[in-house]
PyMOL Python script that loads the backbone (N, CA, C, O; Angstrom):
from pymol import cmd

cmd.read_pdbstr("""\
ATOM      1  N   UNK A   1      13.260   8.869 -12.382  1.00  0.00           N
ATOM      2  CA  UNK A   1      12.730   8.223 -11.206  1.00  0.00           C
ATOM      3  C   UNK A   1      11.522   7.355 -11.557  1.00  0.00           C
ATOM      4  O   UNK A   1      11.488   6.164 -11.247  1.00  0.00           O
ATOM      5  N   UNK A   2      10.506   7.987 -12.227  1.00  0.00           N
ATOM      6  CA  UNK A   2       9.735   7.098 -12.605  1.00  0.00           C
ATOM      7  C   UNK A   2      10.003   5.417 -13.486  1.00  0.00           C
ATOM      8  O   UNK A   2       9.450   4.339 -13.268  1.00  0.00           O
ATOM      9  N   UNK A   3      10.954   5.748 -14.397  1.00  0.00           N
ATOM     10  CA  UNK A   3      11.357   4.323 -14.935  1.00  0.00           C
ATOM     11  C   UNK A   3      11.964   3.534 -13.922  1.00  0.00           C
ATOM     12  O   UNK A   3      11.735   2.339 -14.109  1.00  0.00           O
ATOM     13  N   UNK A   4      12.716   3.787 -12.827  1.00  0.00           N
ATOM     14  CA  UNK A   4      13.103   3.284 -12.104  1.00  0.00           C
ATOM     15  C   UNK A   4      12.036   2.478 -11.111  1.00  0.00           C
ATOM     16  O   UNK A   4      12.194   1.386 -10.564  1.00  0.00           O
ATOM     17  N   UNK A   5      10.678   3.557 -11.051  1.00  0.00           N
ATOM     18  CA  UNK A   5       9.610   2.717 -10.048  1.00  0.00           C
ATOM     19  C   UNK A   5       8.896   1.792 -11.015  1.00  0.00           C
ATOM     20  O   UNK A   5       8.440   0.752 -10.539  1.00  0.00           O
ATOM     21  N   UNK A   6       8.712   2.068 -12.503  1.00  0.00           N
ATOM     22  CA  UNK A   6       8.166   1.105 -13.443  1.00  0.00           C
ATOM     23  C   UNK A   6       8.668  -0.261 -13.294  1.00  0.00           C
ATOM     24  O   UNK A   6       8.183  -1.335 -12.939  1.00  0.00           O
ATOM     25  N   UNK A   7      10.128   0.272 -13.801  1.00  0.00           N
ATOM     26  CA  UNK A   7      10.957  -1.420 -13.457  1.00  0.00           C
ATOM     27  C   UNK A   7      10.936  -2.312 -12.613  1.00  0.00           C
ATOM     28  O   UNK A   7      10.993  -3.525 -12.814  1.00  0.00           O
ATOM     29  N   UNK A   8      10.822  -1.563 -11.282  1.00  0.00           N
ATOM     30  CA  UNK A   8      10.660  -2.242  -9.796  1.00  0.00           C
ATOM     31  C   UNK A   8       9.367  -3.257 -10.137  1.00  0.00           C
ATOM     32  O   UNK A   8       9.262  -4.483 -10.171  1.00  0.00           O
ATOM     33  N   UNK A   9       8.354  -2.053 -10.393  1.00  0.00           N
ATOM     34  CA  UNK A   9       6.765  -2.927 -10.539  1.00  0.00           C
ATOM     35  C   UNK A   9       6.675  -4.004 -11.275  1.00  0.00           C
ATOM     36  O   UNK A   9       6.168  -5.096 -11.020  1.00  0.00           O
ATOM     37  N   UNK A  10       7.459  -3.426 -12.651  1.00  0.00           N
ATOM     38  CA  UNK A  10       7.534  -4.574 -13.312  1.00  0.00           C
ATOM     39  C   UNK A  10       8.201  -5.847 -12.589  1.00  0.00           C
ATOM     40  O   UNK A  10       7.459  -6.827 -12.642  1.00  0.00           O
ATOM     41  N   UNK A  11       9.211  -6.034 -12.042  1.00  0.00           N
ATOM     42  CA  UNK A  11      10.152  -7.047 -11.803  1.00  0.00           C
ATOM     43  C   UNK A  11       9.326  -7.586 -10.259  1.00  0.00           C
ATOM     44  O   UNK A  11       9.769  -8.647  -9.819  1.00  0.00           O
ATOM     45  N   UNK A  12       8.628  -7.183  -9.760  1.00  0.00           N
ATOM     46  CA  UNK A  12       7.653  -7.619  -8.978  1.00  0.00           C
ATOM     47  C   UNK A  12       7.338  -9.202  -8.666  1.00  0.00           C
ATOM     48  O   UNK A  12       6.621  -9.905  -9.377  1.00  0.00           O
ATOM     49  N   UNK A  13       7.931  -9.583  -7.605  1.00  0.00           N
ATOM     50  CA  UNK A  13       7.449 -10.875  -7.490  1.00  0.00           C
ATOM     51  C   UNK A  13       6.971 -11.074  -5.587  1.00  0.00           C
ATOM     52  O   UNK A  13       5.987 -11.729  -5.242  1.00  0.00           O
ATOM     53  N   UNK A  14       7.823 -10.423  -4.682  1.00  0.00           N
ATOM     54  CA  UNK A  14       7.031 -10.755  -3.343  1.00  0.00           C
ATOM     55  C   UNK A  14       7.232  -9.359  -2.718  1.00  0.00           C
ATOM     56  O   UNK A  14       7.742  -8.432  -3.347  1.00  0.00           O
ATOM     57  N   UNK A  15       6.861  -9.275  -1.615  1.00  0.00           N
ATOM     58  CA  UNK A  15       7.509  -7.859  -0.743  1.00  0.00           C
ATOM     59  C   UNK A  15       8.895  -8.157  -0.209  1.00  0.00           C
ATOM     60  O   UNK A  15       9.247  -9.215   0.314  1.00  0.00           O
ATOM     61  N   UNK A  16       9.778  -6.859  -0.454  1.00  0.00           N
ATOM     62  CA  UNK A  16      10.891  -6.779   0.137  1.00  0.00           C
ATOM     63  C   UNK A  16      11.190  -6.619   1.493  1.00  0.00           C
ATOM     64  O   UNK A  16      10.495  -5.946   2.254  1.00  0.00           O
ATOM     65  N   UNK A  17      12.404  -7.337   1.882  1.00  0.00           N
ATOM     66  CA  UNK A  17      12.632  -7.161   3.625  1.00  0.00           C
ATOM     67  C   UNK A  17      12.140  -5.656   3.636  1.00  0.00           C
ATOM     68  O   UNK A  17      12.207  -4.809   2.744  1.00  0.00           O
ATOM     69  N   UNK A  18      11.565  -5.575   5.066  1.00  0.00           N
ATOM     70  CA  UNK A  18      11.149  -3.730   5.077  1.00  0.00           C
ATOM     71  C   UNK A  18      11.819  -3.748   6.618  1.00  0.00           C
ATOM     72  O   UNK A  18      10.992  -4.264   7.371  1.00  0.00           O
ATOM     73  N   UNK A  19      13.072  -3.350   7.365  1.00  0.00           N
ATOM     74  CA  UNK A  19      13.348  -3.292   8.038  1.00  0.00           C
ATOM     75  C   UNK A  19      12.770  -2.406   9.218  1.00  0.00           C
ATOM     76  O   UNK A  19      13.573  -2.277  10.142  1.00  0.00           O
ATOM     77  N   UNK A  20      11.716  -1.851   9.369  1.00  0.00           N
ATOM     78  CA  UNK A  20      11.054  -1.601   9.990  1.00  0.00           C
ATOM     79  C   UNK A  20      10.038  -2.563  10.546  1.00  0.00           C
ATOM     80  O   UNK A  20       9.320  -2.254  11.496  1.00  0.00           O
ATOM     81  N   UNK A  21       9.998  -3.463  10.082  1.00  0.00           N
ATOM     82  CA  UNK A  21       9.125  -4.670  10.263  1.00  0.00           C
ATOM     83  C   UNK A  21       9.826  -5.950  10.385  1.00  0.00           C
ATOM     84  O   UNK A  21       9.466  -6.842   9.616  1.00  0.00           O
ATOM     85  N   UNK A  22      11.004  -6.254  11.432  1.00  0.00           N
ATOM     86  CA  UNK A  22      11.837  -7.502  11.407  1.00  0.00           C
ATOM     87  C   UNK A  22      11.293  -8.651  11.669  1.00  0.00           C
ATOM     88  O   UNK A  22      11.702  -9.677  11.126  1.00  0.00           O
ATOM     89  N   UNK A  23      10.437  -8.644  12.412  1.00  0.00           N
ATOM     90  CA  UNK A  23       9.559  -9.708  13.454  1.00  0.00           C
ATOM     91  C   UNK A  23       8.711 -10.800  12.673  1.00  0.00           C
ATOM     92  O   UNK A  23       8.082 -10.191  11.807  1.00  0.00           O
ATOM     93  N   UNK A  24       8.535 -11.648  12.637  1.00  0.00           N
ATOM     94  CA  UNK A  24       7.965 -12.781  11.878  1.00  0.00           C
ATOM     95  C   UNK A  24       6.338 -11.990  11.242  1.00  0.00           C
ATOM     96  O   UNK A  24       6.063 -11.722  10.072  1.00  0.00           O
ATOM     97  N   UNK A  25       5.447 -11.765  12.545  1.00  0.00           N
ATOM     98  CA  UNK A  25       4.537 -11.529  12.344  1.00  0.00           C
ATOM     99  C   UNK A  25       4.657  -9.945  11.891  1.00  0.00           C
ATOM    100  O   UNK A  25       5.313  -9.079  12.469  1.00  0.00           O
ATOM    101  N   UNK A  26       3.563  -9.743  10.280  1.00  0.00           N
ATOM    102  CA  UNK A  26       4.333  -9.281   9.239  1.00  0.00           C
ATOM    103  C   UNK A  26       2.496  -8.265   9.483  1.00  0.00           C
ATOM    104  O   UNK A  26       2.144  -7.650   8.477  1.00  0.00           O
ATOM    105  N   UNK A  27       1.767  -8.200  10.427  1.00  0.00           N
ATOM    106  CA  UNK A  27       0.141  -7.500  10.509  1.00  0.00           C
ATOM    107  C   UNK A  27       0.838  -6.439  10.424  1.00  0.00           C
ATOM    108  O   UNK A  27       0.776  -6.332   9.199  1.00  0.00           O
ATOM    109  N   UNK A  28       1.681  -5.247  10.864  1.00  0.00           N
ATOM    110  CA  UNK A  28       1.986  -3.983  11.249  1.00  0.00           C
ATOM    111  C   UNK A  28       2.514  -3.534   9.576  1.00  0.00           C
ATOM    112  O   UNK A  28       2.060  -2.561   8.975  1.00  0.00           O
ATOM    113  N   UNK A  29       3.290  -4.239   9.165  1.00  0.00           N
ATOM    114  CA  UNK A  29       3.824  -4.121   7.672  1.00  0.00           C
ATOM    115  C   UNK A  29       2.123  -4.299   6.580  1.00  0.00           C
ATOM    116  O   UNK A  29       1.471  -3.559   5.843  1.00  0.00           O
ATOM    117  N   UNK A  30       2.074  -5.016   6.830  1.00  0.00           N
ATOM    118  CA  UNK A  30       0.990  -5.064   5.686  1.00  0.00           C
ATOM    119  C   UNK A  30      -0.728  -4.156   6.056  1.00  0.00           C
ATOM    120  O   UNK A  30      -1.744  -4.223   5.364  1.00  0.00           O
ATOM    121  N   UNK A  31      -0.513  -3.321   7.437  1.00  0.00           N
ATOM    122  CA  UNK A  31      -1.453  -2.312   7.780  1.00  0.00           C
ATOM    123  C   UNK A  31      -1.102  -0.867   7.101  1.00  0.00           C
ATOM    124  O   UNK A  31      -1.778  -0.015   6.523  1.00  0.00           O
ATOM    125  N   UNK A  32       0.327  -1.003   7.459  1.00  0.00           N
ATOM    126  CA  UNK A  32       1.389   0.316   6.855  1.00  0.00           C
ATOM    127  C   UNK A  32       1.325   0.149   5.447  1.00  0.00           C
ATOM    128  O   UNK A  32       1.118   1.292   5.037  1.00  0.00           O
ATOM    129  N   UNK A  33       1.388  -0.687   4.372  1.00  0.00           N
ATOM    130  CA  UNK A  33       1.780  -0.400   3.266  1.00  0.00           C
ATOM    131  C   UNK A  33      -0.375  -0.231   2.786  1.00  0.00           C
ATOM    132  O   UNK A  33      -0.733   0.217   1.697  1.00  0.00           O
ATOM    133  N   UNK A  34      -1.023  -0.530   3.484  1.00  0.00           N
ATOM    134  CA  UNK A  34      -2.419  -0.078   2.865  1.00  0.00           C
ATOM    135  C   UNK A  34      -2.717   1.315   2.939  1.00  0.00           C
ATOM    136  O   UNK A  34      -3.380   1.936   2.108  1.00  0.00           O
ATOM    137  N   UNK A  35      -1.945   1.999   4.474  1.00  0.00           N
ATOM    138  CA  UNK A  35      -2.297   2.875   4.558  1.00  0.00           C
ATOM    139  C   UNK A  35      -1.252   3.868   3.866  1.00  0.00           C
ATOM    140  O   UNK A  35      -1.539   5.010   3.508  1.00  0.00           O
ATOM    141  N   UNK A  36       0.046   3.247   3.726  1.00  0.00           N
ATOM    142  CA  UNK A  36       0.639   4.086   2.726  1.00  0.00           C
ATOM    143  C   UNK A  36       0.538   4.580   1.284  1.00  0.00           C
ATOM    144  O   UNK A  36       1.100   5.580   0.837  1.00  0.00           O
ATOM    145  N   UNK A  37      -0.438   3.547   0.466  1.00  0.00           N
ATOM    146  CA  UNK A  37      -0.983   3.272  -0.244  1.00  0.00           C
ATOM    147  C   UNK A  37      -2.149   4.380  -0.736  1.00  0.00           C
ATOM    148  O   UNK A  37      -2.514   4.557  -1.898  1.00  0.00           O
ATOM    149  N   UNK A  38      -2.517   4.909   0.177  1.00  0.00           N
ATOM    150  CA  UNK A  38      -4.488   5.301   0.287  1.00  0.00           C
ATOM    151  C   UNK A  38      -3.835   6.967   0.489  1.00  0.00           C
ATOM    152  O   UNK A  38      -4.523   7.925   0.135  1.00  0.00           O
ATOM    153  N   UNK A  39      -2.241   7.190   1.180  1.00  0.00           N
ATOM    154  CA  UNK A  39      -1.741   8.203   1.592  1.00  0.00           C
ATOM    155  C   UNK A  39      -1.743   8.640   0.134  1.00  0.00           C
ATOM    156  O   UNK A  39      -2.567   9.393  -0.384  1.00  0.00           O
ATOM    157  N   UNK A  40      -0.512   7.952  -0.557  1.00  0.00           N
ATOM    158  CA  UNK A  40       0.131   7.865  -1.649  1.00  0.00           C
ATOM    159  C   UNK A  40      -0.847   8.797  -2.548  1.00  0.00           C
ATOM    160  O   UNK A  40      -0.810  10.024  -2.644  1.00  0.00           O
ATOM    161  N   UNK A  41      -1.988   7.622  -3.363  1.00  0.00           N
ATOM    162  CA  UNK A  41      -2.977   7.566  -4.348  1.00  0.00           C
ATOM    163  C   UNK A  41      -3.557   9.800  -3.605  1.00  0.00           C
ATOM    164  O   UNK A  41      -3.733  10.660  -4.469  1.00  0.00           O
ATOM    165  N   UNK A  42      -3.636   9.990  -2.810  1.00  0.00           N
ATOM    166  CA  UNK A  42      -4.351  11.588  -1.844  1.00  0.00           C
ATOM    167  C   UNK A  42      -3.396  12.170  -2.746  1.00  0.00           C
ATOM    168  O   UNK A  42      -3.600  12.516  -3.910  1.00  0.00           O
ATOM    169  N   UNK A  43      -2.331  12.239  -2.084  1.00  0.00           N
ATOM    170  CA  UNK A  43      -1.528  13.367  -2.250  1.00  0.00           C
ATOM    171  C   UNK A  43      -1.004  13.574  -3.525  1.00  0.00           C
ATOM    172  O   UNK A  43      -0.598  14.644  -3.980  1.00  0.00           O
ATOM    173  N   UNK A  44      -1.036  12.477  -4.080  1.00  0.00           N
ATOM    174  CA  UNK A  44      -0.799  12.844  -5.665  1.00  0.00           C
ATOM    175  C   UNK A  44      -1.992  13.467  -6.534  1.00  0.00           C
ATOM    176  O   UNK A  44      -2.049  14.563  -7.091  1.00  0.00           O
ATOM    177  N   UNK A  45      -2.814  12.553  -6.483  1.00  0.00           N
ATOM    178  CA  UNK A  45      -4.064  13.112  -6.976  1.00  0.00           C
ATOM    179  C   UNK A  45      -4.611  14.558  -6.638  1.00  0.00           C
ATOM    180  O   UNK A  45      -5.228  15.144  -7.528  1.00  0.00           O
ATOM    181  N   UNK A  46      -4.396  15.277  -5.207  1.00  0.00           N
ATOM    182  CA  UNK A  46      -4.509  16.261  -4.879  1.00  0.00           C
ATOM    183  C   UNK A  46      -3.141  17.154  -6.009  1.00  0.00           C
ATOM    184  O   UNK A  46      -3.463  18.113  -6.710  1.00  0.00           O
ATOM    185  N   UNK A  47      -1.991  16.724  -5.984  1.00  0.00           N
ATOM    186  CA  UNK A  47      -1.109  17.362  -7.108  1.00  0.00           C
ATOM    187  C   UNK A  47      -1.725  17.353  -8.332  1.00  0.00           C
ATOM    188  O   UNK A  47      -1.158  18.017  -9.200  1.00  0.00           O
ATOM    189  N   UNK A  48      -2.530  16.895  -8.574  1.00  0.00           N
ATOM    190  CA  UNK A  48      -2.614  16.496  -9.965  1.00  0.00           C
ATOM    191  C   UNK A  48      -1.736  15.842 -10.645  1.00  0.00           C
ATOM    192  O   UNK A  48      -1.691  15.884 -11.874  1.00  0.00           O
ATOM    193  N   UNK A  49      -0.635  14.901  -9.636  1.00  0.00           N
ATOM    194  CA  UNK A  49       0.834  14.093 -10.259  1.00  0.00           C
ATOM    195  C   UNK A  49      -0.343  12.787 -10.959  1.00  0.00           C
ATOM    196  O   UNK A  49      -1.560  12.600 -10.931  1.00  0.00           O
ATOM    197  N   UNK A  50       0.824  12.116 -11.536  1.00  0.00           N
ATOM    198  CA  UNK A  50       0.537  10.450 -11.988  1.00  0.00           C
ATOM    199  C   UNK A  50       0.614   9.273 -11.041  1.00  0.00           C
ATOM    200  O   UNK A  50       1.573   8.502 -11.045  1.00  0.00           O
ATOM    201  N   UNK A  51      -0.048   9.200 -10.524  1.00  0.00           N
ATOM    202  CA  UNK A  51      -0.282   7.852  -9.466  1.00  0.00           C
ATOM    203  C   UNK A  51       0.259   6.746  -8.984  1.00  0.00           C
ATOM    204  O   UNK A  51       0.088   6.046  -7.986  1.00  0.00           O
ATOM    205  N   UNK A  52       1.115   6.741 -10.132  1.00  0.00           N
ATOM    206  CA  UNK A  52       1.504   5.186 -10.723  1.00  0.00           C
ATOM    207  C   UNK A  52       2.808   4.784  -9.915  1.00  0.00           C
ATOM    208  O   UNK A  52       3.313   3.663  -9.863  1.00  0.00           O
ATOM    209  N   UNK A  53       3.135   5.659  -9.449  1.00  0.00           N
ATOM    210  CA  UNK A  53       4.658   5.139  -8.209  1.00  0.00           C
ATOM    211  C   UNK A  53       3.395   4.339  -6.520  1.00  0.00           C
ATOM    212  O   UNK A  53       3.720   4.024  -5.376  1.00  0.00           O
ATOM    213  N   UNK A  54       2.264   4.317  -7.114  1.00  0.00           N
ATOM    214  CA  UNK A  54       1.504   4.590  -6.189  1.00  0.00           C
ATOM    215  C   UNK A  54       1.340   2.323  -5.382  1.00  0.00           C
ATOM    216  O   UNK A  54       1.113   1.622  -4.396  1.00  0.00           O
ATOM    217  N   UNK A  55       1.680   2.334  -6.795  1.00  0.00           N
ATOM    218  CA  UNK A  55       1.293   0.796  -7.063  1.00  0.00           C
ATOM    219  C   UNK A  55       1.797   0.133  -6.723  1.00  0.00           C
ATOM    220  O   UNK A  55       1.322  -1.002  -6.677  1.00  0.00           O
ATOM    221  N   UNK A  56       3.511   0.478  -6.109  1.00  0.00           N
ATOM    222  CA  UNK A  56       3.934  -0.150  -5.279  1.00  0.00           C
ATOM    223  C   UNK A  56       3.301  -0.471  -4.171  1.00  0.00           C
ATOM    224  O   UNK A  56       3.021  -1.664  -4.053  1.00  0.00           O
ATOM    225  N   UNK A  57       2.931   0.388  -3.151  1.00  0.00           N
ATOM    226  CA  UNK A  57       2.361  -0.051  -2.164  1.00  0.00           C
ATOM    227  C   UNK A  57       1.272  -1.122  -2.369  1.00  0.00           C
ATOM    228  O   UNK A  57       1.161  -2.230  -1.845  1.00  0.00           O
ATOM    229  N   UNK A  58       0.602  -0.573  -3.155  1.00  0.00           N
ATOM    230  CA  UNK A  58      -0.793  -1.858  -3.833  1.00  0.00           C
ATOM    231  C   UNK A  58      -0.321  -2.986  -4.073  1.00  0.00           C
ATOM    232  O   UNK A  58      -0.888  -3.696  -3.242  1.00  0.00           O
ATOM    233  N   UNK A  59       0.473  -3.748  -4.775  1.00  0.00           N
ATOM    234  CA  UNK A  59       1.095  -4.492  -4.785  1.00  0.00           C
ATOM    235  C   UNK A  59       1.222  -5.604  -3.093  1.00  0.00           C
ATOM    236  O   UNK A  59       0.557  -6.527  -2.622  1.00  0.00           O
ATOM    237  N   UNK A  60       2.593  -4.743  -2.623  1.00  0.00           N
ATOM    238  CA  UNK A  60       3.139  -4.934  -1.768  1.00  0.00           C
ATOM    239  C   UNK A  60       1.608  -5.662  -0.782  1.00  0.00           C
ATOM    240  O   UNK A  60       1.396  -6.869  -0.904  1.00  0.00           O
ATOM    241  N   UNK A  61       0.661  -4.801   0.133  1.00  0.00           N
ATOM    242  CA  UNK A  61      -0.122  -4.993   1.059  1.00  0.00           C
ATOM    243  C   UNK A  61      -1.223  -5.887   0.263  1.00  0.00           C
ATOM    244  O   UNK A  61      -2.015  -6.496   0.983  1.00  0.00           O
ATOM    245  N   UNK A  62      -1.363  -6.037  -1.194  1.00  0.00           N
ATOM    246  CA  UNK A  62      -1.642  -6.960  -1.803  1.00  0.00           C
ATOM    247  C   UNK A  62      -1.513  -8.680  -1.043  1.00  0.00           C
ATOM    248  O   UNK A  62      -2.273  -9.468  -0.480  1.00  0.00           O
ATOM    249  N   UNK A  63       0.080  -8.615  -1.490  1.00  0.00           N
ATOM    250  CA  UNK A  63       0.847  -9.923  -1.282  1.00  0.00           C
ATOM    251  C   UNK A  63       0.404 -10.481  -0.051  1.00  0.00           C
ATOM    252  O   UNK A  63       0.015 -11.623   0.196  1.00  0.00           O
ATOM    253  N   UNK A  64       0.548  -9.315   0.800  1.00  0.00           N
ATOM    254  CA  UNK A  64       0.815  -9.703   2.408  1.00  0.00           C
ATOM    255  C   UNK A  64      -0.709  -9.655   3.171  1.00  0.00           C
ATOM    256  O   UNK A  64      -1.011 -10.606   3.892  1.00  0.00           O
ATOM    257  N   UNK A  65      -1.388  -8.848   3.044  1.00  0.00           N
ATOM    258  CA  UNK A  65      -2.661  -8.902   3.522  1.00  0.00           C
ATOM    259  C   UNK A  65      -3.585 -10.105   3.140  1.00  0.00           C
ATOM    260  O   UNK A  65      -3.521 -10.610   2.019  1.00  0.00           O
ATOM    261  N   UNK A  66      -4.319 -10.482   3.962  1.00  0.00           N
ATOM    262  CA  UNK A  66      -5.618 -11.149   3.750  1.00  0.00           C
ATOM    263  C   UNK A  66      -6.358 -10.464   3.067  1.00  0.00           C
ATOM    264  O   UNK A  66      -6.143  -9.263   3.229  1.00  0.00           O
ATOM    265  N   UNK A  67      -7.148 -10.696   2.363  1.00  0.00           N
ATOM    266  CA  UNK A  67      -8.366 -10.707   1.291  1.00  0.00           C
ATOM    267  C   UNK A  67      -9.548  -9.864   1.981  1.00  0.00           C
ATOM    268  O   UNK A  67     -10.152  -8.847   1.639  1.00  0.00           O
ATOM    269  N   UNK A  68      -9.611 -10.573   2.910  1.00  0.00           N
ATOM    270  CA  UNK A  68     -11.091 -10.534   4.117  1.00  0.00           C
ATOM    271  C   UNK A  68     -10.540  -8.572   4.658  1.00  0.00           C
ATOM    272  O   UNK A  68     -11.183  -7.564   4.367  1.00  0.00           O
ATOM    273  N   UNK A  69      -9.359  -8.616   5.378  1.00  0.00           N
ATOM    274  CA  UNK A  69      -8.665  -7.648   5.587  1.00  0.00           C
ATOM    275  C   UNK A  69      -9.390  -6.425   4.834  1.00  0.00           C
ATOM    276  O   UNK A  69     -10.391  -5.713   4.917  1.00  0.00           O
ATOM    277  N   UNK A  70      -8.303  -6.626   4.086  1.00  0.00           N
ATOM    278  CA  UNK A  70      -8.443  -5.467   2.458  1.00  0.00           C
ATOM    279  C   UNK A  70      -9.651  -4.825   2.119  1.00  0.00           C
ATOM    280  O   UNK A  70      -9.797  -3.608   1.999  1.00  0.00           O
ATOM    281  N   UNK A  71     -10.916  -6.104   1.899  1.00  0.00           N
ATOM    282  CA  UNK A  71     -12.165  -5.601   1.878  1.00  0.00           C
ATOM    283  C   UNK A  71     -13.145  -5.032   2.622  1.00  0.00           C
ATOM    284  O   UNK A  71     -14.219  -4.538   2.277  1.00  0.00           O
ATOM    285  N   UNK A  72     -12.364  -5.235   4.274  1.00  0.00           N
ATOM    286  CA  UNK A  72     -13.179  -4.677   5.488  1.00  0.00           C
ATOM    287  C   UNK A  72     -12.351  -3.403   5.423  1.00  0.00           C
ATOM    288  O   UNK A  72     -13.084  -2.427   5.585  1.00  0.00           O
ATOM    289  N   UNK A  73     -11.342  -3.144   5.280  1.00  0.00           N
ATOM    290  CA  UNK A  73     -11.008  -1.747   5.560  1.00  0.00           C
ATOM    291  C   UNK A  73     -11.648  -1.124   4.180  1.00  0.00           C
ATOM    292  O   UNK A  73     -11.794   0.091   4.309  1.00  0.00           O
ATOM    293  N   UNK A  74     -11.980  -1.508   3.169  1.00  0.00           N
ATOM    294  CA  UNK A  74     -12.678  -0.679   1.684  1.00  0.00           C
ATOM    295  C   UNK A  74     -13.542  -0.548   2.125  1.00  0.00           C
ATOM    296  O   UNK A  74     -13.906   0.617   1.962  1.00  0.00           O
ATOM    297  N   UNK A  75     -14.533  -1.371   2.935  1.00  0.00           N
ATOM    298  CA  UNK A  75     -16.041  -0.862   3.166  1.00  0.00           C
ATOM    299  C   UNK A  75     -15.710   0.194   4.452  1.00  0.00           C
ATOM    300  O   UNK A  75     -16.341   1.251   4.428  1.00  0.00           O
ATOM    301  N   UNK A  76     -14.706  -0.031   5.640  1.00  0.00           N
ATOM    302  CA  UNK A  76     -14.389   0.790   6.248  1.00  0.00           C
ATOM    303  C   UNK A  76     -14.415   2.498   5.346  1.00  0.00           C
ATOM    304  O   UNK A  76     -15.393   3.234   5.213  1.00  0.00           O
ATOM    305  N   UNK A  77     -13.263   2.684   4.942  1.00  0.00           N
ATOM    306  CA  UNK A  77     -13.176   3.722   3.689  1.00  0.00           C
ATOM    307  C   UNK A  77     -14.070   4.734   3.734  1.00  0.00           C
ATOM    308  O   UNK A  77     -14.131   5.901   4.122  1.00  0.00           O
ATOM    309  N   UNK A  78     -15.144   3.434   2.906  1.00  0.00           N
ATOM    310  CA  UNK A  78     -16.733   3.966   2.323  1.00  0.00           C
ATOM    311  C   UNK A  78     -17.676   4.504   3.198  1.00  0.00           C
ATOM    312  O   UNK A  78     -18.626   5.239   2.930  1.00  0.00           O
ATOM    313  N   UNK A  79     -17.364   4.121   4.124  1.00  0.00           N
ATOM    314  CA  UNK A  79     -18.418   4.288   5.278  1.00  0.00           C
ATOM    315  C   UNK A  79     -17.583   5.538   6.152  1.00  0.00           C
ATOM    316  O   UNK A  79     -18.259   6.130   6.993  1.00  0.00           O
ATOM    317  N   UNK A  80     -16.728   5.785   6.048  1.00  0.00           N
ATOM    318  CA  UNK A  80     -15.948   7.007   6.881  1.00  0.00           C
ATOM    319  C   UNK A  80     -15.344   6.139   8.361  1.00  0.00           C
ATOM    320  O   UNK A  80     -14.792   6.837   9.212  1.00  0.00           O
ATOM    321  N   UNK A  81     -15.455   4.865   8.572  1.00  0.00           N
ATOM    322  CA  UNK A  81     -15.052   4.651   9.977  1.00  0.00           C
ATOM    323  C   UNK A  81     -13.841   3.965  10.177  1.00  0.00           C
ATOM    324  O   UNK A  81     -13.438   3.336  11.156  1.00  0.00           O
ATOM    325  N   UNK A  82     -13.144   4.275   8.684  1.00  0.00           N
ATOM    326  CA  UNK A  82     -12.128   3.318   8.761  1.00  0.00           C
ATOM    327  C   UNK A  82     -10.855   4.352  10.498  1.00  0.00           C
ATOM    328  O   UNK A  82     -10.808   5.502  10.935  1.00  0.00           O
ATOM    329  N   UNK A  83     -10.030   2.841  10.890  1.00  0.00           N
ATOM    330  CA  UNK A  83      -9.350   3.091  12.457  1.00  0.00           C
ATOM    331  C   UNK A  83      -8.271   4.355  11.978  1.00  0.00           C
ATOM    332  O   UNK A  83      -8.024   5.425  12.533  1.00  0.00           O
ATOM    333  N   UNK A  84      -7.603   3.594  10.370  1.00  0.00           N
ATOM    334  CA  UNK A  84      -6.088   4.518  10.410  1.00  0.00           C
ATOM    335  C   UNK A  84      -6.251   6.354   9.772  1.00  0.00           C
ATOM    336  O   UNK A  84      -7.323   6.553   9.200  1.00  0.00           O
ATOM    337  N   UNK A  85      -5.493   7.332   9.836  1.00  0.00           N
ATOM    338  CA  UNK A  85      -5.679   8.229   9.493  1.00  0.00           C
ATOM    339  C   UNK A  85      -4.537   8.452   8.353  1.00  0.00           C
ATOM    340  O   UNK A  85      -3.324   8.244   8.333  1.00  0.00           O
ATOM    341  N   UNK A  86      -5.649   9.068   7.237  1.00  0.00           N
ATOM    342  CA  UNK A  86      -5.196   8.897   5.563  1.00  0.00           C
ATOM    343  C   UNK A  86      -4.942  10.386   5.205  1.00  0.00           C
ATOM    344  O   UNK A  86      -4.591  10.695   4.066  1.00  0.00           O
TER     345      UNK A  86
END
""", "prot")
cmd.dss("prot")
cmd.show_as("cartoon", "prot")
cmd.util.cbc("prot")
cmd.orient("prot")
């Protein structure tokens, strides 16, 4: 399984249709894959697993998010006030 998520990462070029998200406007998809992301990176690390299937999501809300975004929810984070629950 893991070579299989390597390869993906590797072969990486945009986000995939996510059919949960059909609608042009793509804010709900690229809120979900940060917070899936922040889920991800917890629960493994709480395993003591390897992270690294983790990067998909990073990637992904990468592509699609704004910049400005990304960095207001990190200081969010830091500060404890971020909206979504991780």
């Amino acid at each position: 399984m893991a070579e299989a998520v390597q390869e993906k990462i590797k072969n990486y070029r945009t986000a995939p249709f996510d059919a949960r998200f059909p609608n042009t406007n793509q804010t709900r998809n690229c809120f979900q894959n940060y917070l899936d992301f922040h889920r991800c990176n917890k629960a493994l690390t709480a395993k003591g697993q390897d992270v690294s299937p983790c990067q998909w999501y990073q990637r992904v809300f990468k592509s699609m998010c704004p910049m400005s975004w990304v960095s207001k929810w990190d200081e969010q984070l830091a500060d404890g006030s971020f909206p979504g629950k991780i």
